[in-house]
N, C-alpha and C positions, 0 to 999 in steps of 0.2 A: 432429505429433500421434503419430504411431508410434513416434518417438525417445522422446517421454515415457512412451507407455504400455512400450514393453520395459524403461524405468527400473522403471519401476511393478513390472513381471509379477518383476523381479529383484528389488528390494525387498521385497516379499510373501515370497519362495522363501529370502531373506536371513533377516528375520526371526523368521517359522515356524522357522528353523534354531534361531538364538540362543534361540528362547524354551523348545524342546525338551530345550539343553541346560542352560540356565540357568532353572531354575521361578521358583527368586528374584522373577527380573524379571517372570513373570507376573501373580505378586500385588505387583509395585509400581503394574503395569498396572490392578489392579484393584480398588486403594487410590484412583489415580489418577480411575477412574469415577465415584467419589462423589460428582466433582464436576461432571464435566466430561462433555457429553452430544455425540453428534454427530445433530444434529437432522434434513439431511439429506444422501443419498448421492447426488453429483448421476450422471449419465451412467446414470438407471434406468428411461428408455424412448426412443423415437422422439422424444420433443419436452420432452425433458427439455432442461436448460445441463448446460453442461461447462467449469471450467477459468475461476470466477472471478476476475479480476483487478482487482476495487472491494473496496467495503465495505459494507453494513448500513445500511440507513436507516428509522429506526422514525416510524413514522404511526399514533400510539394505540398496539394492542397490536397491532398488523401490521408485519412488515420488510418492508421492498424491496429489493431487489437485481438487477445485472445479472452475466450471465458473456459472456467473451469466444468461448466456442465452443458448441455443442451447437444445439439446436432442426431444425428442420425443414430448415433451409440450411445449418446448422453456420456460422454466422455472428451465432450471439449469441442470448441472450433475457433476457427481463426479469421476473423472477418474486415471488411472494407468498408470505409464511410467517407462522404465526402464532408469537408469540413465545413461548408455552409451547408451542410442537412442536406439527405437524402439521397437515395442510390445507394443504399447500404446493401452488402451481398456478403454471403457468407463463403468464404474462398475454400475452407479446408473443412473438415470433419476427421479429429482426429478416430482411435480407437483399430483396432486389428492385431494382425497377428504382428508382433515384433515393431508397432507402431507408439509411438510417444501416448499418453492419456493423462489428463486432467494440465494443461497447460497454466504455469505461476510464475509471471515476473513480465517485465516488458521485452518490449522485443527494441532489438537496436538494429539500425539500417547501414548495412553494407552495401552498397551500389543498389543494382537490385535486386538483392538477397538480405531478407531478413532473419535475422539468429533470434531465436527465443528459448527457455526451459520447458518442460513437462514434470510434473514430480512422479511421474509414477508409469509403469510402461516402458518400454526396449526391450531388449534381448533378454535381461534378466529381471524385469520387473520394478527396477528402481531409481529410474527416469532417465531422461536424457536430453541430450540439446540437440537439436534441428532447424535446421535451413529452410527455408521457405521462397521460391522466385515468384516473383511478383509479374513478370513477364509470359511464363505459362503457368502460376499457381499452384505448382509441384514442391511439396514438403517431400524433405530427404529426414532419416534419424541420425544425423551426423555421429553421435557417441550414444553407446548406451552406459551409466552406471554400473558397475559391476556391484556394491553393495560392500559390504563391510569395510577395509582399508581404503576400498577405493573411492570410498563417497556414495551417496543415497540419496533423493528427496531434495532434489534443487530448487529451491522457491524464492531465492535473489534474484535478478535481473544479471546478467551478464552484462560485463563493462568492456569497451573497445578501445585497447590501447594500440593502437596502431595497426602493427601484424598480429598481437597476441588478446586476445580474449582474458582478462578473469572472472572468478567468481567463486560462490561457496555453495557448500549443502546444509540441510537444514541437521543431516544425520551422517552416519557413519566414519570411516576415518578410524585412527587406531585405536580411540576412545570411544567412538561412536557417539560422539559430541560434534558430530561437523566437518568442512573442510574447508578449504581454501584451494585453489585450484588455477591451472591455467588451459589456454585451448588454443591451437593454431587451427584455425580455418581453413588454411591453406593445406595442412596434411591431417586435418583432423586428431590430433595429436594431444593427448590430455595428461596433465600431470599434476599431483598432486603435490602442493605446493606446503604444508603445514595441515596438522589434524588438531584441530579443538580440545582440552582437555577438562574445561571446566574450574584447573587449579586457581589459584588465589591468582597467580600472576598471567592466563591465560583467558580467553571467552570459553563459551560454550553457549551451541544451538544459534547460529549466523539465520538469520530468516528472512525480511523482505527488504533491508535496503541493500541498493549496489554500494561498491567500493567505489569510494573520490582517489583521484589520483593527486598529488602534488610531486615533482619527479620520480627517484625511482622511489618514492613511500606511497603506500593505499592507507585511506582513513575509511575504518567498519565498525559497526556496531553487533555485539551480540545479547541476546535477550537474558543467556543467565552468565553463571561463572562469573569472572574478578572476583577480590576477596571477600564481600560477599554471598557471591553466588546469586543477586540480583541484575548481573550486567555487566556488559564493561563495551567503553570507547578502547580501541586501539590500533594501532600502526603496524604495517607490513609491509619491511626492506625488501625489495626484490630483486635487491643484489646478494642478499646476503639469505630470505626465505626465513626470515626470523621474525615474530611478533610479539609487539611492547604495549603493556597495556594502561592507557595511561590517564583511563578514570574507572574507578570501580563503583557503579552504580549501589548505594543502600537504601532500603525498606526504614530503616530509621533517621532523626534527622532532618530529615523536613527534605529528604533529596528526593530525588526522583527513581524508578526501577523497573523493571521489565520495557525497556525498549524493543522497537519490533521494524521501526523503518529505517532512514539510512541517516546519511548526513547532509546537508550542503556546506561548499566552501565558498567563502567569501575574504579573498586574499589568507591572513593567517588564523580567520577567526572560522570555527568549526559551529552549523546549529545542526539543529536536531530536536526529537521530541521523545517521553519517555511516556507510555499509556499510564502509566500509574505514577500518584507523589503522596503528598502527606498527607489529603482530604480524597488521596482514589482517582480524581478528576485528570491528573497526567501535566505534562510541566512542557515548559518550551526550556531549551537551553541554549547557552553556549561554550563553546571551549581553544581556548586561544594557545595555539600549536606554538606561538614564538617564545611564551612565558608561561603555558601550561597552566592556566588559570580555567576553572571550570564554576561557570555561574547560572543559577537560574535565573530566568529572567521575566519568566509571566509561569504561573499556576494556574490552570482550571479551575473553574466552582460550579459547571456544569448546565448555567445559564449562556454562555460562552465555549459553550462546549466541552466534551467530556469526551476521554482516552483519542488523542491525537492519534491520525492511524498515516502511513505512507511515507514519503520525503518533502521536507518545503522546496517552494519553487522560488526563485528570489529574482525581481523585479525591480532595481534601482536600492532603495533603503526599505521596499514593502518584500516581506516572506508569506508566500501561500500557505495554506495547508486544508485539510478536512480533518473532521472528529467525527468519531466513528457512532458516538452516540451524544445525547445534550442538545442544548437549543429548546428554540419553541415546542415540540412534539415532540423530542426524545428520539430523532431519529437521522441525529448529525448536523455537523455543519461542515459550511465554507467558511473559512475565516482570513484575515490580514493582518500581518506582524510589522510594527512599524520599528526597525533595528534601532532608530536615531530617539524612538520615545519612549521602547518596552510596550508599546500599548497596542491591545488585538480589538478591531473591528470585526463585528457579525456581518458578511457578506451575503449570508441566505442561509437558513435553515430548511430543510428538507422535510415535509409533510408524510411520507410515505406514499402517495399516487403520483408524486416527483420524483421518485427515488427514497434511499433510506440505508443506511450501513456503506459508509464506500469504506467499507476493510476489507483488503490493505490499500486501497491503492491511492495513485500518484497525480497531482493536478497535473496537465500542460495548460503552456502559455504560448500562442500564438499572438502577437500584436497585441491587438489590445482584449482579448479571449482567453477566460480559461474553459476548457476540456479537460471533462472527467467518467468516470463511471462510477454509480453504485453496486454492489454487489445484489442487493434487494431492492425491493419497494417501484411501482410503476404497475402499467395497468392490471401488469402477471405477476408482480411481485418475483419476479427473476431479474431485477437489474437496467438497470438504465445509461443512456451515454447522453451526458447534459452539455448545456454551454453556460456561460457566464462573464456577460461583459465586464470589463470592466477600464479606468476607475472605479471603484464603489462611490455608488450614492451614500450619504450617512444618513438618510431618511430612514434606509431598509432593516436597518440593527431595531430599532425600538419598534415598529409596526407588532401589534399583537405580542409581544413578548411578556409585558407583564399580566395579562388576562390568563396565559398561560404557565406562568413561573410554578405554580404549587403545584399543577398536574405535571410538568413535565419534571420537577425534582423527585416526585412518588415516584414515576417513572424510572426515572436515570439510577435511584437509588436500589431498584433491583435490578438492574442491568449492573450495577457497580459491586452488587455483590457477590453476582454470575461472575463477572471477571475474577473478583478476586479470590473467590473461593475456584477456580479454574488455576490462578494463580500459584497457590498454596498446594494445589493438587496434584501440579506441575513439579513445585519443588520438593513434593515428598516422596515423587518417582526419579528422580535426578542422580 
């Protein structure tokens, strides 16, 4: 936490610089508010969150959300916002004896009980899923992880297929590459449904996107494993508990690798985004379930943003998304994916006192609104919960962007070399 906040206190001291000598930029800055609100500042008392790493879950005109640090134990909380701004309250505090900690994925809405993960915490220390009623505010540990065969470290989003819940872990399993998983709410009931192995023809390490359903197949992504051990898309019969994996992410080749968030479906065509491609910057794709045709369709250069973090949100023929780093200041963007042109619009760059890093997480779309969070950046540098009208203006893309190209590529260029040397250090433990 102290590494991040001295990034923060420099960042601030950075910025402030540039915008003193560059005014330009502060009325792109403030071109840019017209649209875009930060609704709230997390890290603004004692039992405030800090340092969300989910996304936004709307209930009427209420969000939900958890963060991974802050509250009472610095171990998470689980909090309420009204979706036009303000009356935000912080509902849970996780942390205790036998209690869920550090909360990762979104949470999905069963009547009014909300199911979200923890990575870390339960009975045995290696997370678990819980319940939440919205009606008196009472979080249950619905399952604890038991750890080795049986799964570890849940940092996907649970998916609601009806009566039955799925999902994965980021660890354990009989390889300790992961799992796959299911859960009945009704009897709390968990089973392990396939374990990760890593091999040429299976994933390894499932991380932050949910599983898409299309009847009885789920479509997932894992960050390493397929046959190169850079990734893989693939399929999960659950009739049969079998998985087919049916793109193998490579490091060579101009494809894309290390994937981290999930898919969207849009009839038989699969997208999705991969942090890293052939210039580092990370790739949009698609992959067409009917003929198995897998294509990239826009690459990063880091003006445009650089390493795609979450899941896109799809909107008619426009797909959302944020980048985790890139843009004007180097500290993410919003962006728009137009299916029918290949072509991504800059819907707002992030400053750092607006936000900054939304890794991992996920836009929502209300109407005509996106809601999201950053994980950093804002007046405490612990994360922010923004909004974002939209249509996009096409003013807002060129405002101060080239004044700031040369610093923000110094910039991004050692952030890209953090990743990929994190990357490499990843596959030398694997």
């Amino acid at each position: 936490m102290s590494y991040i906040a001295s990034c923060g206190e420099f960042r601030r001291h950075w910025l402030c610089a540039i915008l003193f000598l560059c005014p330009s930029l502060w009325i792109a800055g403030l071109a840019d508010g017209q649209t875009y609100a930060v609704l709230h500042n997390f890290g603004d008392g004692p039992n405030d969150g800090a340092y969300p790493y989910s996304s936004l879950t709307a209930v009427g005109s209420v969000l939900y959300g958890t963060t991974d640090g802050g509250g009472a134990n610095d171990e998470g909380t689980l909090f309420s916002l009204n979706a036009s701004g303000g009356n935000y309250n912080t509902l849970y505090t996780f942390g205790g004896a036998g209690d869920g900690q550090f909360p990762l994925g979104d949470l999905i809405d069963s009547g009014t009980t909300l199911y979200g993960n923890t990575q870390a915490g339960g009975a045995s220390g290696n997370g678990t899923i819980f319940s939440f009623d919205t009606v008196n505010n009472t979080e249950t540990v619905a399952y604890s992880f038991p750890g080795g065969s049986g799964g570890q470290t849940p940092t996907a989003p649970l998916f609601n297929a009806g009566s039955i819940f799925y999902g994965t872990t980021m660890a354990g399993g009989s390889a300790d590459g992961g799992t796959l998983f299911s859960f009945n709410p009704a009897n709390d009931a968990t089973a392990i449904l396939h374990s990760f192995t890593g091999a040429s023809n299976d994933g390894l390490d499932s991380r932050y996107g949910a599983l898409v359903p299309s009847g009885t197949t789920l479509y997932g992504m894992t960050s390493y494993g397929g046959s190169s051990g850079d990734g893989a898309i693939y399929s999960f019969n659950t009739i049969t508990n079998s998985v087919n994996v049916l793109h193998s992410f490579t490091a060579s080749g101009g494809d894309g690798f290390y994937p981290e968030g999930g898919l969207t479906q849009s009839g038989s065509i699969l997208y999705g985004t991969a942090g890293l491609g052939s210039n580092y910057d990370g790739i949009l794709f698609s992959y067409n379930t009917s003929d198995n045709v897998y294509s990239i369709l826009h690459e990063f250069d880091g003006t445009d943003g650089e390493n795609p973090v979450g899941t896109l949100v799809q909107s008619g023929s426009l797909l959302y998304g944020m980048t985790e780093d890139g843009g004007a200041s180097g500290d993410g963007e919003i962006y728009s994916f137009n299916t029918a042109t290949n072509l991504v619009n800059v819907l707002y760059s992030f400053d750092g006192l607006d936000g900054a890093d939304p890794y991992p997480n996920t836009l929502l779309l209300l109407n005509d609104t996106l809601y999201g969070m950053t994980s950093e950046g804002g007046t405490n540098d612990e994360g922010v919960i923004f909004s974002l009208s939209v249509p996009e203006p096409g003013t807002l893309t060129l405002l101060g962007a080239a004044s700031m190209t040369l610093l923000a590529r110094r910039r991004t260029l050692a952030l890209k070399s953090r990743l990929f040397a994190h990357y490499r250090f990843s596959q030398s433990t694997l």
